[in-house]
TORTORLUM-882412 format. One record per residue (C-alpha): x, y, z. Coordinates in Angstrom, 3 decimals, padded with zeros to 6 digits. Layout:
REM TORTORLUM-882412
(r (X Y Z)),
...
This chain:
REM TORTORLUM-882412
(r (064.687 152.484 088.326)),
(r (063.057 154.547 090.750)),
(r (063.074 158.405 090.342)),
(r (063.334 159.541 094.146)),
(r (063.164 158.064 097.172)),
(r (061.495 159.683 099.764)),
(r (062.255 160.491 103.618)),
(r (060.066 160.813 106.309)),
(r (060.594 164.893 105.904)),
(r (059.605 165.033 101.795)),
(r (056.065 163.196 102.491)),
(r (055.345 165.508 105.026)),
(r (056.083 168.283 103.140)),
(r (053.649 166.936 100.846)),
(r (050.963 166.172 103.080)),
(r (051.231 169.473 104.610)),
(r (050.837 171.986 101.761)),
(r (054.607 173.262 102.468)),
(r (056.747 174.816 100.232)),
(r (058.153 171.798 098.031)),
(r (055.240 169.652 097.732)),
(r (055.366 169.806 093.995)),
(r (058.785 168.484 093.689)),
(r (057.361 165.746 096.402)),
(r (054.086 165.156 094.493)),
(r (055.948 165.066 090.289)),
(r (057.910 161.797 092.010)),
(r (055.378 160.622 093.677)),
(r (054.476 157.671 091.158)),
(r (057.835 156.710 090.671)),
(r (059.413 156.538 094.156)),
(r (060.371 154.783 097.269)),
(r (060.233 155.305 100.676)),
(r (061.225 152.802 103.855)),
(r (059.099 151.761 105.868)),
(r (061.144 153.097 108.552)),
(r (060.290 156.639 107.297)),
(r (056.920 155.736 106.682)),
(r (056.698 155.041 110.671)),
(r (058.203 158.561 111.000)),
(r (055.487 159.953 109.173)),
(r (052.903 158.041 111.413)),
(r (054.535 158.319 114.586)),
(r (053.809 162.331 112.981)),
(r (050.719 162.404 113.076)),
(r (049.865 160.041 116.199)),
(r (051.602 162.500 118.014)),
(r (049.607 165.067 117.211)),
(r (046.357 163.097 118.365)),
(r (045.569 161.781 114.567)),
(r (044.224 157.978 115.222)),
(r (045.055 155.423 112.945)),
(r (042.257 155.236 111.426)),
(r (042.582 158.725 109.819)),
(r (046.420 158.449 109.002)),
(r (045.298 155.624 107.520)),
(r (042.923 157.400 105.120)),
(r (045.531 159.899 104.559)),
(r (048.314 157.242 103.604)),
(r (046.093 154.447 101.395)),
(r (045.472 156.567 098.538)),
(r (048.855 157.716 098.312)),
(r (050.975 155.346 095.225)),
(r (053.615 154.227 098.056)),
(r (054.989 151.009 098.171)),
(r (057.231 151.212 101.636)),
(r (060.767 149.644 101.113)),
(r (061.257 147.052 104.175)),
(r (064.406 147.362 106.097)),
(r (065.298 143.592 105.751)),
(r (068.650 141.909 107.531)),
(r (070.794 143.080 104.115)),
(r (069.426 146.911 104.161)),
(r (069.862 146.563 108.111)),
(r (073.736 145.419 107.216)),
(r (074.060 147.720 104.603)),
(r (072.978 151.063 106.891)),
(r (073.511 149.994 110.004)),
(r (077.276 151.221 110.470)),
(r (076.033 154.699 110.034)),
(r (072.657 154.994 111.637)),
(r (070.873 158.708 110.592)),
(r (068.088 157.481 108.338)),
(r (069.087 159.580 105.678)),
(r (071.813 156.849 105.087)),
(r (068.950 154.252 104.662)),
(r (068.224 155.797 100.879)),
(r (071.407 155.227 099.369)),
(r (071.157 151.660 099.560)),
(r (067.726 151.346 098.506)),
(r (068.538 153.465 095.635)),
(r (070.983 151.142 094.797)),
(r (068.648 147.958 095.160)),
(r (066.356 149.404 092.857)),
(r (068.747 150.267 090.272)),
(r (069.704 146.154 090.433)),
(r (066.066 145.011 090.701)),
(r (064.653 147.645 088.160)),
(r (061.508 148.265 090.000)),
(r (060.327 149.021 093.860)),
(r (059.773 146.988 096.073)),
């Protein structure tokens, strides 16, 4: 099961130095995060001028394995459509499947 799973807000955190990176970085092994926040976190830094190269040398070495939002995660979120409401279901396919995706 995984421990946390992560929105586009926590990672920054994290990758900023902000206050609550160590809560982001003790889960860090053991979460999940959609690839739809994972964009958020991207589209981030692109807006700030960052190329991909370097958010890509930022990202790799971090132990994330992005969740896709396939059709069933797309059914299961899409009647309420914040992105905070895409963790709940991924929280519950990992509980099913026992390990991330």
């Amino acid at each position: 099961m995984t421990a946390a799973v992560l929105d586009a807000s926590a990672l920054l955190v994290l990758i900023l130095g902000e206050p609550g990176g160590d809560k982001v970085q003790r889960v860090l092994t053991d979460c999940a995060m959609t690839a739809v926040n994972l964009s958020e976190v991207i589209g981030h830094f692109a807006g700030i001028g960052a190329s991909e190269a370097d958010i890509r040398l930022m990202h790799d070495p971090l132990p994330l394995v992005p969740v896709a939002l396939d059709e069933e995660l797309a059914f299961a979120t899409g009647p309420d459509v914040a992105c905070d409401k895409v963790c709940r279901p991924v929280i519950r396919r990992s509980r099913v499947l026992g390990a991330r995706q």
